[in-house]
DORO-591967 format. One record per residue: x, y, z of N, C-alpha, C, O in turn. Coordinates in steps of 0.001 Angstrom, whole numbers, plus 500000, padded with zeros to 6 digits. Layout:
XYZXYZXYZXYZ;...
END
This chain:
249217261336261106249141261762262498247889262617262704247276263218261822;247722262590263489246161263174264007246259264784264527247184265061265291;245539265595264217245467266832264346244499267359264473244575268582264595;242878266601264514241935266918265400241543266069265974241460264909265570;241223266488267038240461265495268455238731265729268411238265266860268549;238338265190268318237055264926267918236236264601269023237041263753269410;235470264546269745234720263526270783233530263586270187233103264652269743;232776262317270097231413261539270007230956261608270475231641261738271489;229862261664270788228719261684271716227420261094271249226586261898270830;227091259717271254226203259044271189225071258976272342225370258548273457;223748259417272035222478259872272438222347258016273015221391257954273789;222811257045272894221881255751272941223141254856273976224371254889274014;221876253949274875222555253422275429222774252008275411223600251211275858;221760251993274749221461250109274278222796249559273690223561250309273084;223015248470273846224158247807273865224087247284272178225075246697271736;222885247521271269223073247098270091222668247943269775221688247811269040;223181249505270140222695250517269326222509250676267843223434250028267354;221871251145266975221933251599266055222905252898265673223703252993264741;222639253663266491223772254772266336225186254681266917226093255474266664;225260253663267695226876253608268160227173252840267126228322252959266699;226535252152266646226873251591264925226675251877264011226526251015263144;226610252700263825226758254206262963227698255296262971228284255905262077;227675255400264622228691256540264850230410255895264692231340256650264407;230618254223264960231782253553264267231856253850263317232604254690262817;230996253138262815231216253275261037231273254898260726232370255324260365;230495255565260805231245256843260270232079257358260591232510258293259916;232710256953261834234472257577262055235312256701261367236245257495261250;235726255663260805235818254828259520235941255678258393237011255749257787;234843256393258025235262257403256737236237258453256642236878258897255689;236162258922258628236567259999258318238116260187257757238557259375256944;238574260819258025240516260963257218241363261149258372241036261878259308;242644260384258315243417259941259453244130261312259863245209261331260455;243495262334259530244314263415260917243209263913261693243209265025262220;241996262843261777240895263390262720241099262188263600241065261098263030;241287262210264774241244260861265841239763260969266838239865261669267845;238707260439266627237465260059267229237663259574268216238282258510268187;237228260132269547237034259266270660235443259204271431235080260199272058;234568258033271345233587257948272213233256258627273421233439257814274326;232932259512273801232965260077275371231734259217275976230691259054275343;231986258623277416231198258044277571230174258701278423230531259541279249;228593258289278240227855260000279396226983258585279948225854259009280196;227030256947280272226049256484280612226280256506282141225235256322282765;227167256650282755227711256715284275227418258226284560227497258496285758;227135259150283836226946260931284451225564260389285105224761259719284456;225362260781286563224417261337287402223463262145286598223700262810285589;221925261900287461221132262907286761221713264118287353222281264243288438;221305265554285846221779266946286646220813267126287704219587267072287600;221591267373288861220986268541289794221996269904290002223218269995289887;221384270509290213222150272443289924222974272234291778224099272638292075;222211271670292517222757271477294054223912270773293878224441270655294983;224741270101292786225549269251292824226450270184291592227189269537290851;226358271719291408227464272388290193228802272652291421229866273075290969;228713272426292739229798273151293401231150271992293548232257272165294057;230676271009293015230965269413293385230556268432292483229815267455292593;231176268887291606230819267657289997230969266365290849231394266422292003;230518264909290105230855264055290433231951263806289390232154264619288488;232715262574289534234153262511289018233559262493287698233957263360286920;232412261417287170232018261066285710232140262326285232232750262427284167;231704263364285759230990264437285161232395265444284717232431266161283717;233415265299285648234730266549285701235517265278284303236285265789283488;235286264072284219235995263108283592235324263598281917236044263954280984;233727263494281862233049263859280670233475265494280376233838265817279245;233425266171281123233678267557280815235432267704280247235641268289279184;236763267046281165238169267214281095237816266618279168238160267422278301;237264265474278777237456265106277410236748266060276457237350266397275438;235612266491276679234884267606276044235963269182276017235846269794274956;236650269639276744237592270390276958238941270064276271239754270939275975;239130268667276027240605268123275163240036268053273692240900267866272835;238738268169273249238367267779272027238112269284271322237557270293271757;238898268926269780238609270085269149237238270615268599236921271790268411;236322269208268334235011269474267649234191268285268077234735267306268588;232764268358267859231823267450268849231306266205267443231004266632266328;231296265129267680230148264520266862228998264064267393229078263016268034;227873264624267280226803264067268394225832262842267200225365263240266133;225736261764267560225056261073267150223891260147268140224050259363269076;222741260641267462221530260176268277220009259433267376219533259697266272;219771258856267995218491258381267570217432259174268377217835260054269137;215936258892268250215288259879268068213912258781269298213466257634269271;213737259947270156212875259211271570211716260065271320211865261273271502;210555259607270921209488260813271218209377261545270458208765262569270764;209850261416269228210320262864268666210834263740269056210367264876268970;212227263380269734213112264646270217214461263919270648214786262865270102;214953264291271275216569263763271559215893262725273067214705262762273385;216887261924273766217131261065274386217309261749275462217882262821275264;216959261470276791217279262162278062218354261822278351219022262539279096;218848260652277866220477260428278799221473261697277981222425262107278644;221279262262276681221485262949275663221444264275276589222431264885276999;220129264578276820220433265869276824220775266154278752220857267325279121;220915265201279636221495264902280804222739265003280386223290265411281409;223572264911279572224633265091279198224974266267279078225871266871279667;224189266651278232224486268490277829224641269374278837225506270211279093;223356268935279511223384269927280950224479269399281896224668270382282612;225076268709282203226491268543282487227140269177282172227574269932283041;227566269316281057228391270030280484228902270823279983229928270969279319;227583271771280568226738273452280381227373273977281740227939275065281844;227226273187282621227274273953284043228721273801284482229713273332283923;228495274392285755228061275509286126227652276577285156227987276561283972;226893277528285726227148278728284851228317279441284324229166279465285215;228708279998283325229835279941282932230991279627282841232015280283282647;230670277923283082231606276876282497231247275977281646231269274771281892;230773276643280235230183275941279213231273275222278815232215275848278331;231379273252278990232108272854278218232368272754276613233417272451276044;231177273078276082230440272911274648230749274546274214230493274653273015;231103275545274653231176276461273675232047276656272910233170276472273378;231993276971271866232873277801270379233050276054269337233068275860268121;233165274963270669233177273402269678232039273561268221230870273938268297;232893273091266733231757272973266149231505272171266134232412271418266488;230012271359265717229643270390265769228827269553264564228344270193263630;228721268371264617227857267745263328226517267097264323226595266824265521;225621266990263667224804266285263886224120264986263294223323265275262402;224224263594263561223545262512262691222675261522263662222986261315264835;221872261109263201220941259691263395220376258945262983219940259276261881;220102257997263286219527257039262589218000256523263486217653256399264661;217507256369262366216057255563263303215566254472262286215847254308261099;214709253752263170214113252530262083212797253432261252212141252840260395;212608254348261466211324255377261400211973255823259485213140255927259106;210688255987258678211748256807257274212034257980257794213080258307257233;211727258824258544212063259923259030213644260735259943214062261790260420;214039259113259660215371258667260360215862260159261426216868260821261171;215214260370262241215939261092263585215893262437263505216614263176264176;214475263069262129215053263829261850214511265554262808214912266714262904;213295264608263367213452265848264762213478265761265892212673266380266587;214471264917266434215946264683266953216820265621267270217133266261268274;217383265480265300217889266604265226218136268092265384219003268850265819;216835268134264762216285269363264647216228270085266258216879271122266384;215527269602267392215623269743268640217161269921269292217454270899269980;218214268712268941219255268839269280219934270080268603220630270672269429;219953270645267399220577271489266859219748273044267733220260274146267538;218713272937268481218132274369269438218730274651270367218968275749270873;219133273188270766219701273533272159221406273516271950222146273930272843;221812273100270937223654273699270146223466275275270231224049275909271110;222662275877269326222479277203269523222347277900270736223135278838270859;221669277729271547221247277763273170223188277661273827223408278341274829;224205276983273335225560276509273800225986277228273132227027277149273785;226288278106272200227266278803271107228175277597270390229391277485270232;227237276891270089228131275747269222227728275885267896226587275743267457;229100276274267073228679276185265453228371274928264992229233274049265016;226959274661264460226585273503263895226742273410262603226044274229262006;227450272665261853226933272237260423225336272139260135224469271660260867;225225272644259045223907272907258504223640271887257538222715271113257787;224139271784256724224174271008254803225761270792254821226673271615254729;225776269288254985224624268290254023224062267968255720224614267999256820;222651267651255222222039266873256474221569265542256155221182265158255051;221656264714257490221154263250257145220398262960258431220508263185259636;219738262472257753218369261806258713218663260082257577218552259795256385;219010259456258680219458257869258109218698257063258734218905256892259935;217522256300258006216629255166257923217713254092258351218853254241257911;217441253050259157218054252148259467217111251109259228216077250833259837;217817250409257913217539249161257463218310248039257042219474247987257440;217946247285256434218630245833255946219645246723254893219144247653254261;220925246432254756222239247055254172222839248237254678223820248684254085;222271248974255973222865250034256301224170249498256559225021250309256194;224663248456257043225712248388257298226128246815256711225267245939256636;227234246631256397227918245586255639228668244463257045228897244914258168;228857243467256771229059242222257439230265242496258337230405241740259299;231424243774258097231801243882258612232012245335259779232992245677260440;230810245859259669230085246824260605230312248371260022230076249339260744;230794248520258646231549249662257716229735249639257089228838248799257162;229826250887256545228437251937255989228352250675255164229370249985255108;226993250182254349226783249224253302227145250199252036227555251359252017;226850249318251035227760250160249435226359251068249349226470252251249029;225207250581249600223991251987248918223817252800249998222663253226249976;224369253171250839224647254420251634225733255141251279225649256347251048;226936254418251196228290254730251604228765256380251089229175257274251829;228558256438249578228889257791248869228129258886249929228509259956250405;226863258098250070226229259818250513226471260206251915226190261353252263;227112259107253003227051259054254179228822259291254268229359259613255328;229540259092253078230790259809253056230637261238252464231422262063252929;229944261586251714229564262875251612229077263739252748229246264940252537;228493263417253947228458263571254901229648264142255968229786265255256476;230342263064256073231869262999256460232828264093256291233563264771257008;232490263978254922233110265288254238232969266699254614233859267486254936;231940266854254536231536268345254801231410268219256624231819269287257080;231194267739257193231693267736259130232787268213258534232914269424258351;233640267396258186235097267857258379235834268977257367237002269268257627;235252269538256351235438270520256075234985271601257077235670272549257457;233496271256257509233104272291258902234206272420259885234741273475260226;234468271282260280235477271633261923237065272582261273237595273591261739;237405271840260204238770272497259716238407273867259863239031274451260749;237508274586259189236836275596258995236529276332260378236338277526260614;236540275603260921235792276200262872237442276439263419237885277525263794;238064275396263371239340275362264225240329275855263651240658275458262533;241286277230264578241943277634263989243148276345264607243097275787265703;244213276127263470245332275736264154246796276887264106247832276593264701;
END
């Protein structure tokens, strides 16, 4: 039975993402008293601050699941060298109003993947400034910056075998983090 609520948050919107196929497959590893749910942010409106008095529904809908979830998984690929605007259009959603941070005290993991060897990794790094900026405890170590290539993933969309240990090692320590964050 499930005993943390988790929400996802995938940076990508492309329909053959790399990281929403990633961010499957690594909820796959995780252990059956964590239940993962996708939050979806491609329907949130761009932020405007003229529109905090009067969310639109996406936005009270993205925020009510961010508010039911015990801990965040943000998984993103890497635009520019930095996070994804639909990504961080999200955040600021879910920042506002002013002191209605949906994102605070949530801890959080951070992963991505890029076709780059550098796999997402300042992305990350950017996304983990603006966690701090939210009072969100981030996992630190282990970190992954994941190259996306031929075997990342196996025929049936699960981590390939020469990732798998280290990208369940991964897994691991998120979820030692959130246990660790969340009191029950």
């Amino acid at each position: 039975m499930a005993q943390f609520r988790i929400a996802v948050v995938v940076g990508s919107l492309r329909r053959e993402s790399i990281n929403r196929k990633l961010a499957v497959a690594l909820c796959r590893l995780g252990p059956e008293e964590f239940d993962f749910q996708t939050s979806r942010i491609d329907d949130l409106p761009l932020y405007n601050q003229d529109d905090d008095a009067d969310q639109a529904d996406a936005v009270k809908r993205f925020k009510h699941e961010l508010g039911a979830a015990d801990a965040v998984l943000f998984v993103t690929p890497e635009y520019n060298r930095s996070i994804p605007g639909v990504l961080k259009n999200a955040i600021d959603h879910a920042s506002r109003p002013y002191g209605h941070n949906s994102w605070r005290g949530k801890p959080a993991g951070v992963i991505g993947a890029s076709v780059g060897a550098m796999g997402s990794a300042l992305a990350q790094q950017h996304l983990r400034n603006v966690l701090a900026h939210l009072n969100m405890p981030t996992l630190g170590q282990p970190e992954a910056f994941v190259q996306a290539k031929d075997g990342l993933f196996d025929a049936d969309g699960n981590i390939g075998v020469a990732s798998r240990a280290f990208l369940q090692g991964w897994m691991d320590g998120y979820v030692s983090w959130v246990k660790l964050h969340v009191v029950r």
